[in-house]
C-alpha positions as semicolon CSV with decimal commas, in nm:
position;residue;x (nm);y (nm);z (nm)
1;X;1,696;4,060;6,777
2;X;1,696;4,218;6,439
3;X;1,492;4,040;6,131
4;X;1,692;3,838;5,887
5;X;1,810;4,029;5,575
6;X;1,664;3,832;5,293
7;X;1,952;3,747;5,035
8;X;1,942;3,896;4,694
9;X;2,211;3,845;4,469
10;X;2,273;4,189;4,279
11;X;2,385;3,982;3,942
12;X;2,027;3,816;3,939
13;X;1,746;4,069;4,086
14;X;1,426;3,837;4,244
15;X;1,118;3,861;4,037
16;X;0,812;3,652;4,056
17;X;0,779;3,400;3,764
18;X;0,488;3,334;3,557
19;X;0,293;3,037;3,564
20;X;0,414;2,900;3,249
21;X;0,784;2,949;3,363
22;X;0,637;2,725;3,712
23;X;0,501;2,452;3,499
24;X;0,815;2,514;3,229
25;X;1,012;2,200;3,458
26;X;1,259;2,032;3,208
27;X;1,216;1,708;3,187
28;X;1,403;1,340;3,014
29;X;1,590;1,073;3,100
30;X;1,914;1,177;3,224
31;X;2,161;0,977;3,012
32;X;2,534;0,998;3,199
33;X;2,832;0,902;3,012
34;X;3,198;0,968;3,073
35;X;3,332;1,260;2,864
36;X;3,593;1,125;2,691
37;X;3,677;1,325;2,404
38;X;3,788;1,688;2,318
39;X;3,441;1,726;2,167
40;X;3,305;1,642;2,462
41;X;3,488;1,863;2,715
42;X;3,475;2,132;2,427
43;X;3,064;2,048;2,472
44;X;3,078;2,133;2,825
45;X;3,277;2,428;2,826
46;X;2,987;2,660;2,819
47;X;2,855;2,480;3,181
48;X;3,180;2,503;3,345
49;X;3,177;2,892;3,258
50;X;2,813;2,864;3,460
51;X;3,064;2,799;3,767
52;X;3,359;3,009;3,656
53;X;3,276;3,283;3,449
54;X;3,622;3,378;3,429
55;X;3,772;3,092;3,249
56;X;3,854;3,134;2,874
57;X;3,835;2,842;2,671
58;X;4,282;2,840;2,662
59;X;4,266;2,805;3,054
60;X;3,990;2,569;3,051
61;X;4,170;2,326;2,739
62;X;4,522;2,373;2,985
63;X;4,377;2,293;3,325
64;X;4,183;1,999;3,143
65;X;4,450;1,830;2,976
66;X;4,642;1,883;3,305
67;X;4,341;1,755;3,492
68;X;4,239;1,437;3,300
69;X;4,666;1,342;3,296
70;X;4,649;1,334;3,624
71;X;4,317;1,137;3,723
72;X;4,036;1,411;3,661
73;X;3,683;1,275;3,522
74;X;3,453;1,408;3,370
75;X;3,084;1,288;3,347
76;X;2,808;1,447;3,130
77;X;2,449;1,427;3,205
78;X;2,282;1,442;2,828
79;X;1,881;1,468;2,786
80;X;1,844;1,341;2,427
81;X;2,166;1,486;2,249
82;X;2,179;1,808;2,486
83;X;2,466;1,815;2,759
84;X;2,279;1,970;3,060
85;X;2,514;1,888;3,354
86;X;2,784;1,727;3,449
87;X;3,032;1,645;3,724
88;X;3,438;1,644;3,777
89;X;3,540;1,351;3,973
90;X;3,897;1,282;4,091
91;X;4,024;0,950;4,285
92;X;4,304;1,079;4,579
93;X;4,511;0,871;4,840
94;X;4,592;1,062;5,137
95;X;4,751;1,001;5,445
96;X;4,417;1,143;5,631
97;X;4,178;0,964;5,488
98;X;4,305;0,644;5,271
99;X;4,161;0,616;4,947
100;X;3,875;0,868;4,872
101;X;3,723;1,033;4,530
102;X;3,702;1,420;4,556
103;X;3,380;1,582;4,380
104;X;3,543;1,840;4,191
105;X;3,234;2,023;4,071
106;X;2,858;1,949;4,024
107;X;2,717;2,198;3,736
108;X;2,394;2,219;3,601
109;X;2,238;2,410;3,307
110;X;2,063;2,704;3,478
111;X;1,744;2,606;3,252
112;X;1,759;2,291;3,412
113;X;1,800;2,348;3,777
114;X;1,540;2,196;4,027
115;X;1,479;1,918;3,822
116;X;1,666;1,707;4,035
117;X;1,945;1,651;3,817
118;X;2,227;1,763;4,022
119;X;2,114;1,459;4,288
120;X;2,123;1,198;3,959
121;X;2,502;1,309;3,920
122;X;2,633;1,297;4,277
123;X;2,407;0,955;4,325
124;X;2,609;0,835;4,003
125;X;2,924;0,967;4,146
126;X;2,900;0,784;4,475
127;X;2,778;0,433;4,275
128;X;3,121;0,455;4,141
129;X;3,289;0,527;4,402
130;X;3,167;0,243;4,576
131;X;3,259;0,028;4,255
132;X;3,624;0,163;4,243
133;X;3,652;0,049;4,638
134;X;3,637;0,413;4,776
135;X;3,442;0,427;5,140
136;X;3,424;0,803;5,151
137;X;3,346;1,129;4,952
138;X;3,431;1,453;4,984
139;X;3,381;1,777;4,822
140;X;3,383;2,155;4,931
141;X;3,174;2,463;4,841
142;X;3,328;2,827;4,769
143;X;3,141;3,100;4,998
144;X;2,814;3,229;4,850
145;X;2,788;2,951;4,639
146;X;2,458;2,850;4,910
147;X;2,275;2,655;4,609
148;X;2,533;2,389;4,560
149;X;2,576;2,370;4,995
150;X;2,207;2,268;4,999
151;X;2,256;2,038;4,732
152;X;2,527;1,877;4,883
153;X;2,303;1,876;5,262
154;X;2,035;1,709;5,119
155;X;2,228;1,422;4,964
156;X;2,344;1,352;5,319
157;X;2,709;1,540;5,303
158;X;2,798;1,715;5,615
159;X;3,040;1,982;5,685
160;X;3,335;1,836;5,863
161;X;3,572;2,131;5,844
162;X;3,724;2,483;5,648
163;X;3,950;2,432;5,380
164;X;4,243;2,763;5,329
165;X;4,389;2,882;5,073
166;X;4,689;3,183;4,982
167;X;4,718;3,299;4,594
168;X;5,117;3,342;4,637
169;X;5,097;3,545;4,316
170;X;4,770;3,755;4,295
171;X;4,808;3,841;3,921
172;X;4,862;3,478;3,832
173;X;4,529;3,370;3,823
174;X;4,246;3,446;3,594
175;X;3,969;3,322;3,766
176;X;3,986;3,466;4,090
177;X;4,112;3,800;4,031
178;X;3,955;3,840;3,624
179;X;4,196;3,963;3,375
180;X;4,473;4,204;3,357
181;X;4,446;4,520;3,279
């Protein structure tokens, strides 16, 4: 059997960091507070683009005011006055499962990764859940995003299933196909 191919990521090329960049961990109180104004989701743009590059700020302010009309939450994580996560939370009824709050998205400052901050968000998330009367969670990673799927493995999720999708209009979207040319 052939040797695993170690996985590089061609954006980001491996290097070894220094010892100040090891001892470097951020560190603070994670303060987490709903966003609730367009300051606040204006704030957090520059995260979300951490996730999807491809999103001008016009999409972003659409989808958003779409979003939040119909349910969407956001929460920030804030260290002092700095925004350095956050997480998109949206309540759902289904026939399948009942009554269930869909995570959205789970984004943290790449200067603050490993921290442990993502796991302060989803722990929050869950706490209200429970709160709201919601018995179940569920979420779903895009392929190659492996980060987030450990995240999400060692704060007990487990992968039940596949999810599908079809772009009926391949032009139509921004995100997944960049812009036109």
């Amino acid at each position: 059997m052939p040797p695993k191919a170690k996985k590089i990521s061609p954006a980001k090329p491996s290097r070894k960091k220094t010892k100040k960049e090891i001892s470097k961990k951020p560190s603070g109180r994670l303060a987490i507070r709903e966003a609730r104004s367009d300051a606040d989701y204006h704030a957090a743009y520059p995260i979300i683009r951490q996730l999807l590059p491809h999103l001008d700020m016009q999409t972003y302010a659409r989808r958003m005011f779409v979003a939040r009309a119909t349910g969407y939450r956001m929460f920030v994580g804030e260290i002092g006055k700095e925004i350095i996560g956050l997480i998109g939370i949206v309540p759902n009824h289904n026939l399948h499962d009942g009554f269930v709050t869909y995570i959205e998205h789970v984004v943290i400052k790449e200067s603050h990764r490993g921290a442990g901050y993502g796991t302060k968000l989803i722990k929050f998330a869950e706490e209200r859940a429970r709160d709201e009367g919601c018995r179940l969670i569920e979420l779903d990673t895009d392929i190659g995003h492996d980060e987030a799927e450990r995240l999400y493995m060692r704060n007990g999720y487990v992968v039940v299933g596949r999810y599908h999708q079809k772009n009926i209009d391949q032009y139509s979207d921004p995100i997944f196909y960049g812009p036109k040319d």
